[in-house]
Structures are given as structure tokens and as C-alpha cells.
N, CA, C and O atoms as a MOPAC input file, in Angstrom:
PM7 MOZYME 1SCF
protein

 N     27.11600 1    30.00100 1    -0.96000 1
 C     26.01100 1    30.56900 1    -1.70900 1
 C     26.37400 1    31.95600 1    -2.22600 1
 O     25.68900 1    32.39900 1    -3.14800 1
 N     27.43700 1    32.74100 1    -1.71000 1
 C     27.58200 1    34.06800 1    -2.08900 1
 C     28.31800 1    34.13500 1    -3.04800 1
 O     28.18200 1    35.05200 1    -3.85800 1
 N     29.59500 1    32.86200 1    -3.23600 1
 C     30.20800 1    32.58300 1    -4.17000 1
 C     29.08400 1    32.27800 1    -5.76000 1
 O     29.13700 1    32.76300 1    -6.89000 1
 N     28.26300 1    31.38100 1    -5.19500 1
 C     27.65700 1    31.54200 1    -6.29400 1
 C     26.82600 1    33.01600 1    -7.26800 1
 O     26.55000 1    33.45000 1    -8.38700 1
 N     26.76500 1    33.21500 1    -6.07800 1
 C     25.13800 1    34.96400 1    -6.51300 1
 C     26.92500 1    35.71400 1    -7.08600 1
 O     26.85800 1    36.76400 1    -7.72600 1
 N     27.97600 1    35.27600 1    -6.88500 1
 C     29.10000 1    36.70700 1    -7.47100 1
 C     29.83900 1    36.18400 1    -8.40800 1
 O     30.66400 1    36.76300 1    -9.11600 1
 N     29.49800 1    34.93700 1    -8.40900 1
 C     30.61600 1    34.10000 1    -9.62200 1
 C     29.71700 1    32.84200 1   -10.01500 1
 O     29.77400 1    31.75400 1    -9.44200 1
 N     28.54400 1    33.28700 1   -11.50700 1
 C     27.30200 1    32.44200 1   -11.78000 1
 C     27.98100 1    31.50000 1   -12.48500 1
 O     27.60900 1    30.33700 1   -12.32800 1
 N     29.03200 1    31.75400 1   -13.34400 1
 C     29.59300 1    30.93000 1   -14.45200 1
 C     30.44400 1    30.04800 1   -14.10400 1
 O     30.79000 1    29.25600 1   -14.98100 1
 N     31.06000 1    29.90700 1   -12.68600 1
 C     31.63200 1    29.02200 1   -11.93800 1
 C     30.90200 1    27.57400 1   -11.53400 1
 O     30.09400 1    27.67400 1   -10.61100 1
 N     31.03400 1    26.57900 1   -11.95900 1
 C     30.47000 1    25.19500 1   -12.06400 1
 C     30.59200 1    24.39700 1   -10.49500 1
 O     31.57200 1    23.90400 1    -9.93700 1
 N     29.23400 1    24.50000 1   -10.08800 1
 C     29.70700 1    23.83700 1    -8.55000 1
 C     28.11100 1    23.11200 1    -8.59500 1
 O     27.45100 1    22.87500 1    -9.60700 1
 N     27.80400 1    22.89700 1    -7.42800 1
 C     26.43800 1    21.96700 1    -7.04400 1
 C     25.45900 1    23.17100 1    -7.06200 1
 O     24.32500 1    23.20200 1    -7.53900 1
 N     26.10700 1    24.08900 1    -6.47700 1
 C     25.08800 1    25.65300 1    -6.78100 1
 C     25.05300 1    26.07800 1    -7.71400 1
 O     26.20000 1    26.21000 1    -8.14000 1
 N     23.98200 1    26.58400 1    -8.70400 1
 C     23.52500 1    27.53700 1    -9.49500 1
 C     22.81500 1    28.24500 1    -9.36900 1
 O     21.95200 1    28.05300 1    -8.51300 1
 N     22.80500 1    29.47900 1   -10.18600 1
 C     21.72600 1    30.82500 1    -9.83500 1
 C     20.76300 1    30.99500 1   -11.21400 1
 O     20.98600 1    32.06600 1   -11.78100 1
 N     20.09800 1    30.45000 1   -11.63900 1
 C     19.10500 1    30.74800 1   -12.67800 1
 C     18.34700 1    31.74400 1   -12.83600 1
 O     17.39500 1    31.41800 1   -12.12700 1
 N     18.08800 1    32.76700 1   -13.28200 1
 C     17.13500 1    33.59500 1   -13.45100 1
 C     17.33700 1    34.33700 1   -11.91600 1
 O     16.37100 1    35.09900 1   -11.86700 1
 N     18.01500 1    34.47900 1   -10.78700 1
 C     17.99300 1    34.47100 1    -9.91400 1
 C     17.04500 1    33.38400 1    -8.42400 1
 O     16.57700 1    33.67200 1    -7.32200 1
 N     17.10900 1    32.74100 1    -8.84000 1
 C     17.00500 1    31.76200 1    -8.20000 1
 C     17.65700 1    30.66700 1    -7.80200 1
 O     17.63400 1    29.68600 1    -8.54400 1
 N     18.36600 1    30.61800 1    -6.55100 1
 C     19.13100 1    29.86300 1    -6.05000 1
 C     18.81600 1    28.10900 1    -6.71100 1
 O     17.68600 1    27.62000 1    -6.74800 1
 N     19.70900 1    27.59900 1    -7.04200 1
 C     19.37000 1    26.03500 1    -6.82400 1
 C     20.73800 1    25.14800 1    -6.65300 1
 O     21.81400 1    25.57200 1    -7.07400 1
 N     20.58900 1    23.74200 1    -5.92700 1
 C     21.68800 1    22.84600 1    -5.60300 1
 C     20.88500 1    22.24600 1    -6.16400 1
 O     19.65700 1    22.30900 1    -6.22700 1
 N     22.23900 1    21.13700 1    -6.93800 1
 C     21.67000 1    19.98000 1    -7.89400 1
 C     20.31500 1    20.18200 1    -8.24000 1
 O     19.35200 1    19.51000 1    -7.86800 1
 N     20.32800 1    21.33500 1    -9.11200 1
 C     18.94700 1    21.28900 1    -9.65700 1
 C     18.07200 1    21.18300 1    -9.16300 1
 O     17.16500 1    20.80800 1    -9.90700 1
 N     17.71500 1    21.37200 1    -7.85600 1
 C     16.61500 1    21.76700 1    -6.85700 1
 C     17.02700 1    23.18100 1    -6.37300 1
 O     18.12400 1    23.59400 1    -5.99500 1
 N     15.62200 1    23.91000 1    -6.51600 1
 C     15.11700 1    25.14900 1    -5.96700 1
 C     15.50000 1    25.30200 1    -4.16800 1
 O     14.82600 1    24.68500 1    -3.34300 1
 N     16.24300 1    25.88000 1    -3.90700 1
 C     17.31900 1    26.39200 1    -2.63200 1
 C     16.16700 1    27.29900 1    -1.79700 1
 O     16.04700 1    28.31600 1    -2.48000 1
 N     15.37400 1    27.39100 1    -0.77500 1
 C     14.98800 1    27.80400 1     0.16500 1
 C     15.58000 1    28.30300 1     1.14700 1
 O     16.10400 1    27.54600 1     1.96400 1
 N     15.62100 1    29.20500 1     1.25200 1
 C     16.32600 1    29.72900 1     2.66200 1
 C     16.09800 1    29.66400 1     3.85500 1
 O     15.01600 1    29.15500 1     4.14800 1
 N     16.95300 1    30.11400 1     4.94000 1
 C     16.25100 1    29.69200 1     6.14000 1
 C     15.04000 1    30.82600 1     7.06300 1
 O     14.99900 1    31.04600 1     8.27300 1
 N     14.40700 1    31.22200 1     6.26900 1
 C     12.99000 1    31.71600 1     6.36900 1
 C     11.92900 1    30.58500 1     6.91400 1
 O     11.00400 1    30.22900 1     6.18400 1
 N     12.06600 1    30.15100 1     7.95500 1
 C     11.13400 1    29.69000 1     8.30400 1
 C      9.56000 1    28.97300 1     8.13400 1
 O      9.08400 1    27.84000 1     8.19800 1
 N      8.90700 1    30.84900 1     7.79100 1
 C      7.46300 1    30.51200 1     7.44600 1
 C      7.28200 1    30.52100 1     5.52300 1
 O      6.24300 1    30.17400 1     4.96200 1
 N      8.39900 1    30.94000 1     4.87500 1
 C      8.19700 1    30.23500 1     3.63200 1
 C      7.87000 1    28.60500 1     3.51700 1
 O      6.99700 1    27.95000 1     2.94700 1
 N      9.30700 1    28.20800 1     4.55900 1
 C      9.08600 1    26.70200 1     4.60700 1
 C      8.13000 1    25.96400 1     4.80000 1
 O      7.69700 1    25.00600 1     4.15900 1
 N      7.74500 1    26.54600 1     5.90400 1
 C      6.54200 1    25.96900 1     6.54600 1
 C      5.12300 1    26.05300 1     5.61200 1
 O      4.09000 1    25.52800 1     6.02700 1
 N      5.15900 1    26.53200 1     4.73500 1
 C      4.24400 1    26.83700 1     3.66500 1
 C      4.02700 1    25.86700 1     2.40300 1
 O      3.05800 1    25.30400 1     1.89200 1
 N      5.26400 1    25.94000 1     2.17800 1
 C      5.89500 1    24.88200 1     1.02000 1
 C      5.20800 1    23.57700 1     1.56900 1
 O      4.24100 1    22.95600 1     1.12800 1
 N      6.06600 1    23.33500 1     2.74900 1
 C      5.30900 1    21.63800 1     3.09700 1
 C      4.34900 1    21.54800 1     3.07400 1
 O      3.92300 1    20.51700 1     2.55300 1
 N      3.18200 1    22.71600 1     3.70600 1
 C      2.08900 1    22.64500 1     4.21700 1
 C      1.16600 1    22.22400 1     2.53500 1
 O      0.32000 1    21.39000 1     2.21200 1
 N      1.78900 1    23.14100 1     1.94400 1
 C      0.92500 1    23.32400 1     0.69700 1
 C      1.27800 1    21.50600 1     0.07100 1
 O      0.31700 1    20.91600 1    -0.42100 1
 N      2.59700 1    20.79300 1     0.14300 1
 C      2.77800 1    19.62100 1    -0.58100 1
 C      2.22500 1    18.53500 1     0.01900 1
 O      2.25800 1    17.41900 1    -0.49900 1
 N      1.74300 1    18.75800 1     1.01700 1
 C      1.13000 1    17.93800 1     2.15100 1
 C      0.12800 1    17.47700 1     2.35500 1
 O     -0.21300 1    16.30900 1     2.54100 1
 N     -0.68800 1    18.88600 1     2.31400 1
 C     -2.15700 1    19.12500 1     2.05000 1
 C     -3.08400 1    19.26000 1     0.61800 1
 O     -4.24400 1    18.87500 1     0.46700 1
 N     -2.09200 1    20.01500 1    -0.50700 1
 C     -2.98600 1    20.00900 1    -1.84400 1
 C     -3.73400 1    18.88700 1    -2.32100 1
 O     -3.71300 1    17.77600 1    -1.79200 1
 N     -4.47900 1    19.24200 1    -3.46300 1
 C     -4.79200 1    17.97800 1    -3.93400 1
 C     -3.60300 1    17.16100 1    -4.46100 1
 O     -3.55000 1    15.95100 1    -4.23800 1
 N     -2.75400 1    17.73000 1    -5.07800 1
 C     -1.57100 1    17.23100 1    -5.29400 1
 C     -1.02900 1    16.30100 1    -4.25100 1
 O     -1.24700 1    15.15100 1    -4.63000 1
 N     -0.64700 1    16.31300 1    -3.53400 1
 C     -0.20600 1    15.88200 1    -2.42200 1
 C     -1.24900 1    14.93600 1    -1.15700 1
 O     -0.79700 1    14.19900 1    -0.28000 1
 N     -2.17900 1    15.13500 1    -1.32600 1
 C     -3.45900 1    14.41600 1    -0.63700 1
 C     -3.13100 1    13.82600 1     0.58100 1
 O     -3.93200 1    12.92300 1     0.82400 1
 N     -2.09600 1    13.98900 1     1.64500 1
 C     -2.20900 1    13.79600 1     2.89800 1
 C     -1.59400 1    12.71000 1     2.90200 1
 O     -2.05400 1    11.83800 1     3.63900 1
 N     -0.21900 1    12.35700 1     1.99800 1
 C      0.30200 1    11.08100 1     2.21100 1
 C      1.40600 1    10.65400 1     2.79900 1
 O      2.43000 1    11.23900 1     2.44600 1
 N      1.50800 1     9.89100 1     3.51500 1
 C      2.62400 1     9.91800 1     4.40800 1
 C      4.26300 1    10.48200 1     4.00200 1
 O      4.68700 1    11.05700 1     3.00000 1
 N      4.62500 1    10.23900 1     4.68400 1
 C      6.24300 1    11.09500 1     5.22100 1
 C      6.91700 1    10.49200 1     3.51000 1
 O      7.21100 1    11.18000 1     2.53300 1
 N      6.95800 1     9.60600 1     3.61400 1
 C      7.85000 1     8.96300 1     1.91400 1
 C      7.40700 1     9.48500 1     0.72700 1
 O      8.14100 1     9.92300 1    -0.15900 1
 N      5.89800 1     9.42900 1     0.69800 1
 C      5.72600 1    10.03400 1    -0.12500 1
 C      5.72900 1    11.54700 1    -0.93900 1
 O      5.93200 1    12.11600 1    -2.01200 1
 N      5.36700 1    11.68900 1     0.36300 1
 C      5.17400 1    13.70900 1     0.33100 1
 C      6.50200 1    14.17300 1     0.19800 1
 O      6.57900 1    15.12900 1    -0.57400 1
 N      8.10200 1    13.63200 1     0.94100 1
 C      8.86700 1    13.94500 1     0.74200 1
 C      9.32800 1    13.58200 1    -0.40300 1
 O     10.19900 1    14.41500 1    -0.65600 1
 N      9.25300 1    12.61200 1    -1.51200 1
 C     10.07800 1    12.11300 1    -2.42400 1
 C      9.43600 1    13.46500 1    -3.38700 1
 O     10.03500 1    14.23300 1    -4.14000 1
 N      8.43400 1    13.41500 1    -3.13000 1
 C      7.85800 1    14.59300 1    -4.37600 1
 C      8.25700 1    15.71800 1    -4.01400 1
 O      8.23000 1    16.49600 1    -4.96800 1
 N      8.76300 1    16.36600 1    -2.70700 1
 C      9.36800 1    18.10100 1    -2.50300 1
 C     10.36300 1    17.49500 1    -2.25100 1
 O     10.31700 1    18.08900 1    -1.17300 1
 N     11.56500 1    16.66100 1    -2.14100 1
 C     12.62900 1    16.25800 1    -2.93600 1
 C     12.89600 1    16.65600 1    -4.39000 1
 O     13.77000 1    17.50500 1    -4.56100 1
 N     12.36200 1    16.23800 1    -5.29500 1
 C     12.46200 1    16.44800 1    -6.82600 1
 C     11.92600 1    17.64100 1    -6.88700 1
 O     11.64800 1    17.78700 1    -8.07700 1
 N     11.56700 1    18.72900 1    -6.22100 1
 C     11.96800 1    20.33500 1    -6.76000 1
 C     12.62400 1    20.92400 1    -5.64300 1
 O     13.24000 1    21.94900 1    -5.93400 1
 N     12.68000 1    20.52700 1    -4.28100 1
 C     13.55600 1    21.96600 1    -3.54100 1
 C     14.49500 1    21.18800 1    -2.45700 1
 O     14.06800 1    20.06900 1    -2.17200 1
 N     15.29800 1    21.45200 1    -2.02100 1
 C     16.21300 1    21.31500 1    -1.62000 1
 C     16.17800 1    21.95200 1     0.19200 1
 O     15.64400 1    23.04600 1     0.37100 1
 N     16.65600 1    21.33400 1     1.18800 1
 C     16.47100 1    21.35700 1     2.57200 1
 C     15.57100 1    20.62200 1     3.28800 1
 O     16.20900 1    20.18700 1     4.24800 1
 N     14.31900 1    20.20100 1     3.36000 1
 C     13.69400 1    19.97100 1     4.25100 1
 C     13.52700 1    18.24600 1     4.85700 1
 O     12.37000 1    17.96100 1     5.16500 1
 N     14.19700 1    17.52500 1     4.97400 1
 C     13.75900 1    16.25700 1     5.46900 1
 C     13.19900 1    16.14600 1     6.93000 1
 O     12.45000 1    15.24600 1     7.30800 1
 N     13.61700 1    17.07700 1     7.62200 1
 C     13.40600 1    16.48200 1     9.24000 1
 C     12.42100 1    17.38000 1     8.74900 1
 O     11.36100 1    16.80700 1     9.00100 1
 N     12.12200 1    18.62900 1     8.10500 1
 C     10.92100 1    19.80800 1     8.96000 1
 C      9.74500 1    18.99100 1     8.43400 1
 O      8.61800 1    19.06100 1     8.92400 1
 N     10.21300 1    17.89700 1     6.99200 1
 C      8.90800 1    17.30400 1     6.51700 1
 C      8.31400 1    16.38700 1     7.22400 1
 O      7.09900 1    16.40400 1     7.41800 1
 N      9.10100 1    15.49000 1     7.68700 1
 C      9.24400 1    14.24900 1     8.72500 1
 C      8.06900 1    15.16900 1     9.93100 1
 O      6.85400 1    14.97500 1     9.88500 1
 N      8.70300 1    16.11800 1    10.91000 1
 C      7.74400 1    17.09000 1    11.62900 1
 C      6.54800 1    17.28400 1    11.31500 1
 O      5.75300 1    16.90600 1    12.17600 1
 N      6.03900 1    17.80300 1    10.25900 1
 C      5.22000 1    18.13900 1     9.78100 1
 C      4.02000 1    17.56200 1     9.76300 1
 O      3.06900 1    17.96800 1    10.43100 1
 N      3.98800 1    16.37400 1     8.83600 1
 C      3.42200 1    14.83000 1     8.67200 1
 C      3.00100 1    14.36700 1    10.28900 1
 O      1.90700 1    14.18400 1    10.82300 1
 N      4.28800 1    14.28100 1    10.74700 1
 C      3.71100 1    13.50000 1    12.16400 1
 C      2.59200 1    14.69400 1    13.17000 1
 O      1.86600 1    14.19200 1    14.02700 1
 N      2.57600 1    15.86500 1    13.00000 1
 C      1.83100 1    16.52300 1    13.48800 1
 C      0.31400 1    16.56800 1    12.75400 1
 O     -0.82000 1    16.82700 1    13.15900 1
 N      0.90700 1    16.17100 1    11.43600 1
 C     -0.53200 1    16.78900 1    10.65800 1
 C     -1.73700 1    15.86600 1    11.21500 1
 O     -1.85800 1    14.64100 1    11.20600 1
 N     -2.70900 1    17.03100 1    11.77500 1
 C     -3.97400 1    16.72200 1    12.63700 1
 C     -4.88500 1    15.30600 1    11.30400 1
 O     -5.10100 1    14.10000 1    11.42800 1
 N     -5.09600 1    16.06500 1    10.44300 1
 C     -5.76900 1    14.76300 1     9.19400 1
 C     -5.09800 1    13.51100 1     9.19200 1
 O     -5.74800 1    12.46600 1     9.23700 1
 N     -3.97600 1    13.51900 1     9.14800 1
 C     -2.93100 1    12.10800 1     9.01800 1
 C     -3.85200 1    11.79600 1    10.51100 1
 O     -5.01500 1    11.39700 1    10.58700 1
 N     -3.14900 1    12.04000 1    11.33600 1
 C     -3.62200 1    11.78400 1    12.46600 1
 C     -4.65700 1    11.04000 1    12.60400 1
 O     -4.41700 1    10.02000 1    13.25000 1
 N     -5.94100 1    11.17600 1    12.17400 1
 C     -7.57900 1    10.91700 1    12.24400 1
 C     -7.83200 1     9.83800 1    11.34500 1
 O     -8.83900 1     9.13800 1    11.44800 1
 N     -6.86500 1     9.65800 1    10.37200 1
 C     -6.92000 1     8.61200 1     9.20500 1
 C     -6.24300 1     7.80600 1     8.90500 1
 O     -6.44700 1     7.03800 1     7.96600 1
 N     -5.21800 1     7.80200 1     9.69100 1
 C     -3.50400 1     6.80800 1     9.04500 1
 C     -4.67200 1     5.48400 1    10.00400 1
 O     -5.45400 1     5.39300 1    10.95100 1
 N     -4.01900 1     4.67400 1     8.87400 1
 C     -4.24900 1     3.41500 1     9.12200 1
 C     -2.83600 1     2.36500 1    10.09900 1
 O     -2.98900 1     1.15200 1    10.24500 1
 N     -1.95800 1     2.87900 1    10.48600 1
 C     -1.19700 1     2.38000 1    10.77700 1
 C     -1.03400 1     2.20700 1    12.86700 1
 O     -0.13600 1     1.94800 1    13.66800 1
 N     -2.13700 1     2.45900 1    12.90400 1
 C     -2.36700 1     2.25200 1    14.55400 1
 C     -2.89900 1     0.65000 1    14.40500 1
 O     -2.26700 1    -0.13200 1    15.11600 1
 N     -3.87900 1     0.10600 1    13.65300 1
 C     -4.04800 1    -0.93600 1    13.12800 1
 C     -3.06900 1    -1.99800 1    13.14400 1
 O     -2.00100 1    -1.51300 1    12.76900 1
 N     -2.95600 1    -3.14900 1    13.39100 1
 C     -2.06700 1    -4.32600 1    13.20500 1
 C     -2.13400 1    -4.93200 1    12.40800 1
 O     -3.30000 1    -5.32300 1    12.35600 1
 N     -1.44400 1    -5.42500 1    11.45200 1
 C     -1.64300 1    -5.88400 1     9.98900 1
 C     -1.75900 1    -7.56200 1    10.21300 1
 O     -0.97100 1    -8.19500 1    10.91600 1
 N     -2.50400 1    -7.94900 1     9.72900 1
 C     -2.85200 1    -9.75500 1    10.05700 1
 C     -1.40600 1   -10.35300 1     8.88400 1
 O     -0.95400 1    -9.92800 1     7.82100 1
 N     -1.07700 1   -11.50900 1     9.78000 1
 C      0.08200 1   -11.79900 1     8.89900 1
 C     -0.61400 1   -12.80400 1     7.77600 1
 O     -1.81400 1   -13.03900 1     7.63200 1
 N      0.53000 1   -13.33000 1     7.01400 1
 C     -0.15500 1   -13.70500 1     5.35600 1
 C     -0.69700 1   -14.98200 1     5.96600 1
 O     -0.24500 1   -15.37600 1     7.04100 1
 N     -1.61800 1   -15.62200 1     5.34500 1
 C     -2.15200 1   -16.76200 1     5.29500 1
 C     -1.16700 1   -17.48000 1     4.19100 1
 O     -0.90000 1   -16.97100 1     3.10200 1
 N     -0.51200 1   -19.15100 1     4.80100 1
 C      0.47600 1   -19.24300 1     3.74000 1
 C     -0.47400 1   -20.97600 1     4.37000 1
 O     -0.99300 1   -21.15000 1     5.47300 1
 N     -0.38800 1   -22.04400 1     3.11600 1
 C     -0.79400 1   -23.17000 1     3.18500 1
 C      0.29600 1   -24.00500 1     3.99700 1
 O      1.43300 1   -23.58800 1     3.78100 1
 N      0.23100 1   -24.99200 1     4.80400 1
 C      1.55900 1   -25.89200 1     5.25700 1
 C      1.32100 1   -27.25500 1     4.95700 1
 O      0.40800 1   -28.07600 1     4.86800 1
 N      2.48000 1   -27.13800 1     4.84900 1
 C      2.82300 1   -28.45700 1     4.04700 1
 C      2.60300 1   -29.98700 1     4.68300 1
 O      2.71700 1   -30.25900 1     5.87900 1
 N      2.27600 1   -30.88600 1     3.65900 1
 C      1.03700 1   -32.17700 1     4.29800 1
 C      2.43600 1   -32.98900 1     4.69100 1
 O      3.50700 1   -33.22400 1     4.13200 1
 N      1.68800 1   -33.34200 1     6.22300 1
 C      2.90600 1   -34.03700 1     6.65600 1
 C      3.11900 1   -35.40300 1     6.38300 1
 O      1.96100 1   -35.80900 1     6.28000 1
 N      3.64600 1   -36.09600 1     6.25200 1
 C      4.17500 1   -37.38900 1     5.92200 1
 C      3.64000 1   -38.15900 1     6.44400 1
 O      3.09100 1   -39.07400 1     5.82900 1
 N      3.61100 1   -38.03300 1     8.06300 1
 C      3.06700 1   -39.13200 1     9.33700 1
 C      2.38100 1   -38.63000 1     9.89700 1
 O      2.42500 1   -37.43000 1    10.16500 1
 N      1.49600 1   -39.46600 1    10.25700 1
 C      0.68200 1   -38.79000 1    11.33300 1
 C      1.25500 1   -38.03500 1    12.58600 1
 O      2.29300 1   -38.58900 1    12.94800 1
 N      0.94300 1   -37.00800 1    13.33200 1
 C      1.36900 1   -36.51400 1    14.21000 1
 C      2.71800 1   -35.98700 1    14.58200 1
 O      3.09900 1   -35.52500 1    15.65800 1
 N      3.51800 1   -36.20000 1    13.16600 1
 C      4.59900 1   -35.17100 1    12.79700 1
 C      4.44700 1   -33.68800 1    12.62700 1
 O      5.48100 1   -33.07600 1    12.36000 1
 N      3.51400 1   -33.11800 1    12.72000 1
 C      3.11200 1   -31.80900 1    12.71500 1
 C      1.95300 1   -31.77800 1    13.82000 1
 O      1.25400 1   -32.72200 1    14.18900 1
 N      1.92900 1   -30.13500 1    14.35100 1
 C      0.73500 1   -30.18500 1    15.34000 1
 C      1.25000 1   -28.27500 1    15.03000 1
 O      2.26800 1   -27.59200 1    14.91600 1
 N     -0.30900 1   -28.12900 1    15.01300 1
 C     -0.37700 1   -26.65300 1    14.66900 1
 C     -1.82100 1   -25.90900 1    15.94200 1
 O     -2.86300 1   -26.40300 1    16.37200 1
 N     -1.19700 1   -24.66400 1    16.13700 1
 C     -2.61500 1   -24.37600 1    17.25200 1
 C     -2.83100 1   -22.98400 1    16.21800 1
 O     -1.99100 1   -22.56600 1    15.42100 1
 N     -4.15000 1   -22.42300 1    16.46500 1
 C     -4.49100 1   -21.43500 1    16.34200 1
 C     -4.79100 1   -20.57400 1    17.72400 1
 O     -5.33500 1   -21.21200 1    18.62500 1
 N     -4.49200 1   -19.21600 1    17.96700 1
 C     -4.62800 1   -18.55300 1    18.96500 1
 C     -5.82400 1   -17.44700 1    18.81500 1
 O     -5.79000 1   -16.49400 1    18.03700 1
 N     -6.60700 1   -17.68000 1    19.48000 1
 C     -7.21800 1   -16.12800 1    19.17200 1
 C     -8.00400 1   -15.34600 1    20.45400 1
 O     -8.94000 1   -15.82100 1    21.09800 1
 N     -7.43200 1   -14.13700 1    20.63400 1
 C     -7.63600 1   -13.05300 1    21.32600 1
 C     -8.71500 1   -12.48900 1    21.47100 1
 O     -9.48600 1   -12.69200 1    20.53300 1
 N     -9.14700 1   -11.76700 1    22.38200 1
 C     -9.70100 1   -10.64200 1    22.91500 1
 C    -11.02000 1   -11.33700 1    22.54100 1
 O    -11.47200 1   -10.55100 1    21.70800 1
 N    -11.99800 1   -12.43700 1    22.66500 1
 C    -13.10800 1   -12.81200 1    22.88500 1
 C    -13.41800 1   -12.31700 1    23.66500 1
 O    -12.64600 1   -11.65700 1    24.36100 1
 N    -14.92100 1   -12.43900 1    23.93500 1
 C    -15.75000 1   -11.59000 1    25.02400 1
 C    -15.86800 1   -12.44700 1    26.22400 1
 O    -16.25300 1   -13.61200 1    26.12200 1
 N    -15.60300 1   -12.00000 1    27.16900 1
 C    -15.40800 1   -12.89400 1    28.65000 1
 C    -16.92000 1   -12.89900 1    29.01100 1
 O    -17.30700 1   -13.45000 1    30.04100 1

């Protein structure tokens, strides 16, 4: 990075724009901590961002800044709202698919199972 801030015209994955650090064209954050922690918070939480899980929130502060996958990954899994609302504690019912008419009688035998009735 110092190579870059002393030698701008030198062609590497780093550039310095206007003074502003960037790799491959993403905005370079330093390791300042509570900037970071800000950034996510804000892409996480805005309306922009509306509280959506880890893939999403990251693909979008992916395409402007550069560093954060695990602190985003962190983040998300802490965030108290996700928390209260993710639908993914839930078990997803598998697909309903038609089966196929059997030929003979009693060449097929199918059960249905079902759980947690009231004793």
C-alpha cells in the first residue's frame, strides 16, 4: 500500500484516486476497526440494505469496498433483528411431486408420516 500512496502511476491491483485507497476498484478500508464496524452496520441495517442475510448484504459491500467477509459473516449472525425474524429456524416442507400410476396392483405402497399430534 505504501508503494502505491509513493508510486500512483505504477499499475498494480492498488490504486490511489483522489486519495483514496482502492484494490480492484473497490474502496480499501483500513484496519480501523470502528470505521468498519460502521460500514457494515450501516449496509446491514439501512433501508438500503433492509436486514438481509449474510449473501446478500455482502455481495452489495463487495461491489464497493474491499476487506470484510468474515467481520460481515459476524455481524449478520449477531444482528439482534435478523435474529427475531429469519425464517430459517423453520423447516421447509419438501416439494409435493405426483407418483407415478403403478402398473399392478400392489407394486407400489406409499405411507404418509405425520408428527407431533396431540397425545
Amino acid at each position: 500500500m505504501t508503494e502505491v500512496l509513493l508510486n500512483p502511476n505504477k499499475v498494480t491491483e492498488w490504486s490511489n484516486q483522489d486519495g483514496i485507497l482502492n484494490f480492484r476498484e473497490r474502496i480499501y478500508v483500513g484496519e480501523v476497526g470502528v470505521i468498519r464496524q460502521k460500514l457494515i452496520e450501516t449496509l446491514h441495517s439501512s433501508q438500503l440494505g433492509g436486514h438481509s442475510r449474510y449473501q446478500a448484504s455482502y455481495a452489495r459491500a463487495k461491489a464497493l469496498f474491499y476487506w470484510m467477509k468474515k467481520e460481515f459473516q459476524e455481524l449478520v449472525r449477531q444482528c439482534d433483528v435478523c435474529k427475531r425474524c429469519r425464517d430459517d429456524h423453520i423447516p421447509y416442507s419438501g416439494l409435493l411431486q405426483p407418483l407415478p400410476e403403478p402398473k399392478y396392483s400392489w407394486s407400489h405402497v406409499s405411507l404418509d408420516f405425520i408428527e407431533g399430534l396431540p397425545k
